[in-house]
N, C-alpha and C positions, 0 to 999 in steps of 0.2 A: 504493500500500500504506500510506502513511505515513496520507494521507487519509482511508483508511479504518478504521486503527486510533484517528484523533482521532473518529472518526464514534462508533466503538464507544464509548473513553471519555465522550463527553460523552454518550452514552445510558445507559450506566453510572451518572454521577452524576445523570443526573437520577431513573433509578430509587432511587438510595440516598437523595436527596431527598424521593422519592416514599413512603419506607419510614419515613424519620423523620418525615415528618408524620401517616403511620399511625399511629407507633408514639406521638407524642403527643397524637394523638386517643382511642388505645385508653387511654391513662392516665387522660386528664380525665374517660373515659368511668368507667373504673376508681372516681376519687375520685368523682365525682357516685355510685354505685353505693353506694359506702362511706356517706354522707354520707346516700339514702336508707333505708340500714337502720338507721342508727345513729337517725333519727330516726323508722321503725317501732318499734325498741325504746323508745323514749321514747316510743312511743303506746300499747306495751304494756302498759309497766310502768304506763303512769296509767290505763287499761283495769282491769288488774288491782286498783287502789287504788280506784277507783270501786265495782269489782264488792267487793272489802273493805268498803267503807264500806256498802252497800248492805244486804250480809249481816250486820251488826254493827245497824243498824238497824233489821231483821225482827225480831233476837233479842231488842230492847230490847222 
């Protein structure tokens, strides 16, 4: 009985082990995600200062 409840613990921690490497993949995942929109916003806003300038152009 003893034997088997060490069996259980050490299968235990290895899932909690298994869980926090999940869960600090899903972060990095997280910041890379972050970190791609923040720089579609920056391709945005210079998209839009382009199409400005373009339009400011025609007028002239």
């Amino acid at each position: 009985m003893s034997y088997q409840l060490s069996v259980i613990s050490y299968q235990l921690s290895v899932i909690s082990y298994q869980l926090s490497v999940i869960s600090y993949q899903l972060s990095v995942i997280s910041y890379q995600l972050s970190v791609i929109s923040y720089q579609l916003s920056v391709i945005s806003y210079q998209l839009s200062v382009i199409s400005y300038q373009l339009s400011v152009r025609k007028g002239i």
